[in-house]
N, C-alpha and C positions, 0 to 999 in steps of 0.2 A: 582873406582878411590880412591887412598889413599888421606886420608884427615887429616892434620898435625896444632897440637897446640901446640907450647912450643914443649916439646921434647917427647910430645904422637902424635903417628901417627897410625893410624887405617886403612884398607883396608876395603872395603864392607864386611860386617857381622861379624866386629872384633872391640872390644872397647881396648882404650888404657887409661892409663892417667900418668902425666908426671909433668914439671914443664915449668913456662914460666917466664924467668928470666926479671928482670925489675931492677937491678939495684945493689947496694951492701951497708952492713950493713956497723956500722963505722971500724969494723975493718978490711975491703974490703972482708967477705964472700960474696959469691952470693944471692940476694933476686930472691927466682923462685916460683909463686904462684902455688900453685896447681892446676890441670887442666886435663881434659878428655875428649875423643873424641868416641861418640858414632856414630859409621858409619853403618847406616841401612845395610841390606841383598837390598834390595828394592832403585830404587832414590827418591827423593821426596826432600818438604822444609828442609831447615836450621832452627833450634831453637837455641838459645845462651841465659845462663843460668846462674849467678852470684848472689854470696850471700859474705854477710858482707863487703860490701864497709864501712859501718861502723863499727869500730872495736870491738863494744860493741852487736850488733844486731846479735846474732848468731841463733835465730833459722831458719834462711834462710839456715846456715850451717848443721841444723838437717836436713831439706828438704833433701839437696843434699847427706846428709850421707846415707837417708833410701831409696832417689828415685833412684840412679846411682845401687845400687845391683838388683836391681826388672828391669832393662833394657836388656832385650833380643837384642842383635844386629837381629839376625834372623827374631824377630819380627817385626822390625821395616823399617821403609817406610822414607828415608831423614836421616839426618844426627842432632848430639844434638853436642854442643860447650859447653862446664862447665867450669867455672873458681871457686875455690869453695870457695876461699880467696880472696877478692882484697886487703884490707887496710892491708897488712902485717903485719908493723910496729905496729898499732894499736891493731890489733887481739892479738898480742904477748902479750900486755900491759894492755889486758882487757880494752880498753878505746875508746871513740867515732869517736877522731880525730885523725890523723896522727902526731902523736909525734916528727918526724924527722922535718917534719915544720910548728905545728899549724893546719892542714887546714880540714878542714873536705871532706872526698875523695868524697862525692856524688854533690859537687859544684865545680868540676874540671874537668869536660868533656866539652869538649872533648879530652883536655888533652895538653901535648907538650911533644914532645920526647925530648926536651933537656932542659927543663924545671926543675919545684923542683920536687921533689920526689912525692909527690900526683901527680902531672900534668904527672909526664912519665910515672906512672902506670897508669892513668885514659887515657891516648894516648892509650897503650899497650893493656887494654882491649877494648877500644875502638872502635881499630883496628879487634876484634875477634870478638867481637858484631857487628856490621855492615856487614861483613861475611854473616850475617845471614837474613831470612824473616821474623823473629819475636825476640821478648828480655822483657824476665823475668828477673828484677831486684831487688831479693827478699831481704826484709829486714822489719824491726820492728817498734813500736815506742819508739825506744832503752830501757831505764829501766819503762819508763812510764808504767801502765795501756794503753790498747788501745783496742778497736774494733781489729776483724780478718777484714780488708778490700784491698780491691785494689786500687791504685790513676793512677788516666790519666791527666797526665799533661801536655799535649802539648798544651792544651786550645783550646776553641769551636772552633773558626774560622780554628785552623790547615786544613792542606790537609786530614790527615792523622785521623782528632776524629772520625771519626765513625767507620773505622779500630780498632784502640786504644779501646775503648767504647765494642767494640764485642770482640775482644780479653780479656778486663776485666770481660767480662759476660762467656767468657765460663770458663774462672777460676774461679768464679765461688763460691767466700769471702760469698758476700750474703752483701756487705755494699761496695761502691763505691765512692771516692771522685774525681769529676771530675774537678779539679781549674788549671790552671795551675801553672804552677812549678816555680821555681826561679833559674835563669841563674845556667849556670853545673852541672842543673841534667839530668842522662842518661834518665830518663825517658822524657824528656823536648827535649833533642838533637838526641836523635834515631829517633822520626820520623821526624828531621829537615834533615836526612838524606834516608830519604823512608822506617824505616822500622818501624812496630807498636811495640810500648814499653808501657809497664805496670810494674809498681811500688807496687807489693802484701806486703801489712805492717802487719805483719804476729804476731798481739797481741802488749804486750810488755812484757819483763822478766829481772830479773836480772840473768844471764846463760840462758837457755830457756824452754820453755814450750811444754810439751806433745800434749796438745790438740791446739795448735796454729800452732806447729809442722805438726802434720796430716789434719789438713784443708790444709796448703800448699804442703802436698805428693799429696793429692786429687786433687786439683786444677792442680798439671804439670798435672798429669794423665788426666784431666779433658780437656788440651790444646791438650796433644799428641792425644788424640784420635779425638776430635774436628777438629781438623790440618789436619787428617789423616798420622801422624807418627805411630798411631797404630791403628790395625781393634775397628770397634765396633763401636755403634752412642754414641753420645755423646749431649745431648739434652740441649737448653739452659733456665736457670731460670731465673725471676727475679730477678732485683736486686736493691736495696734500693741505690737511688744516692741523696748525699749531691754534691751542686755546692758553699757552701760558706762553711767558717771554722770560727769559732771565738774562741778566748781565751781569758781566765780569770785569771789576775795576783792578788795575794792579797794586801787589801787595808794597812797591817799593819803583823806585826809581828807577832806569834805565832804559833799554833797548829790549824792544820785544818781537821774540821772535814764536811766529803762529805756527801750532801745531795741526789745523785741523782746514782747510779748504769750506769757502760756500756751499752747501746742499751735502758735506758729511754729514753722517749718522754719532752721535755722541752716545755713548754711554758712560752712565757716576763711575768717577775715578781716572778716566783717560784726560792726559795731558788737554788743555787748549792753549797753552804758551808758556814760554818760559821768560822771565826778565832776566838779564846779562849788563853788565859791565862794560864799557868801549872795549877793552879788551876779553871776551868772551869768556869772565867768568860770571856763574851762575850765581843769580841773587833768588829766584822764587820761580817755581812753579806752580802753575794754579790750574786745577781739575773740576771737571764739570761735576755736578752737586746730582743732575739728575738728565735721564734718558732725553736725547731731541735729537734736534737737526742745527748743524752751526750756520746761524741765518745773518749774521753781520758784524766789522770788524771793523775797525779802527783803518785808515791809511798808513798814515806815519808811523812810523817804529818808535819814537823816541816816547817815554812817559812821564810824570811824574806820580809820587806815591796817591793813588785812589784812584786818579784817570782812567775814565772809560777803556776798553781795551775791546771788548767782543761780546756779543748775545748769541741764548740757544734758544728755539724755538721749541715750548715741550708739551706736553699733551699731545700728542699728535697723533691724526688720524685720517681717516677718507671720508670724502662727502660727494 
């Protein structure tokens, strides 16, 4: 059976890719995201596949640049859905939110076809993700420093966590945050729709990173074979899950200097940074409130007073 996204359409053991229009710029050219349809030799699951709903997190886009050429239609068992761009407008701009109106696109699902401009593209793909029996919604901790990890956000009670939970473990980060999400994220409304969604936050970069990059090649590979879209076993690891998040704003103005590295162990009371003066004297230290893992950090040294500065990841345990 051909199977058609946007204006790629694929037949059994033939991949296409296309554009899937959603709308138009201001001087009414066509907005069409990029998109491909990878249609097994074999039947089997739907996978549906998306990166940079925020405009700034591309190396979800490095993922799909290196995994879509290593895709054997022949080999494969089910069908893959890719959209490889969501936040158009944003991508074009280098910037997080959607510039046409403010909004940030991962808080607009499930979207409105006649809606603003985030809301009909987050409809649009929306619509091609639920298609599907599983949904990788790859993206970063935009310029932050961050852990490689995966979030399941549809929260413990969902129908659907322990699908979600397994689906995160065979992708397979090696750091897992399980909280749930905050209204319009894909990852929060996929499984409100039956299907298991996972959120891989794939580091942080300003452009993107090599090795955050190849953890997420790993990881589809890690799903497709797991899945059975490709031969092979595919075995599952542990994996380190935070169920809480905290972050730390600075108490005052200045230069901040980290006391604690990615994937340290925190314990209440130990320093996580100090703010400083240009000339190195000390304005405030600020100490973790409670036991985790330091899971991501601000870039830049420079603050002002309340500025985001770093998070711990806490509850933490094995699954």
């Amino acid at each position: 059976m051909t199977t058609t996204l946007g204006t790629a359409s694929a037949g059994p053991g033939e991949i296409d890719t296309g554009r899937l229009e959603v709308g138009e710029t201001r001087d009414g050219s066509p907005v069409g995201l990029p998109v491909a349809v990878v249609n097994g030799a074999s039947s089997g699951n739907t996978l549906y596949m998306q990166a940079a709903s925020d405009g700034d997190e591309l190396n979800g886009v490095g993922v799909i640049q290196r995994v879509v050429p290593r895709l054997d239609p022949a080999e494969i068992s089910g069908t893959i859905l890719i959209v490889g761009i969501v936040n158009y407008h944003a991508f074009q701009v280098a910037e997080h939110r959607n510039p046409i109106d403010d909004t940030k696109m991962n808080r607009a699902y499930p979207g409105n076809e006649t809606g603003t401009s985030s809301e009909r593209i987050a409809a649009a793909t929306f619509d091609a993700a639920t298609r599907a029996d599983l949904i990788l919604d790859l993206h970063q901790g935009s310029t932050s420093q961050m852990l490689d990890e995966v979030r399941v956000r549809c929260g413990k009670r969902h129908r659907l966590h322990d699908q979600c939970l397994e689906l995160a473990k065979a992708f397979g980060c090696g750091y897992v945050l399980d909280q749930k999400g905050p209204d319009g994220q894909l990852a929060r409304t996929g499984p409100d729709e039956g299907v298991p969604t996972i959120d891989p936050e794939l580091g942080g970069a300003v452009g993107w990173d090599e090795a955050s990059i190849q953890k997420g090649v790993e990881g589809v590979f890690n799903v497709l074979r797991y899945y059975g879209f490709l031969e092979g076993e595919q075995s599952l690891e542990p994996q380190t899950r935070a169920s809480g998040f905290e972050q730390y704003g600075a108490p005052a103005g200045g230069l901040v200097t980290l006391e604690k590295d990615l994937g340290d162990r925190v314990r209440p009371g130990e320093t996580l940074f100090e703010v400083t003066t240009p000339f190195g004297e000390s304005k405030a230290e600020v100490t973790a409130d409670s036991s985790g893992i330091f899971w991501r950090a601000r870039r830049l040294p420079q603050v002002a007073t309340g500025e985001y500065v770093c998070s711990v990841g806490t509850d933490i345990g094995k699954y």
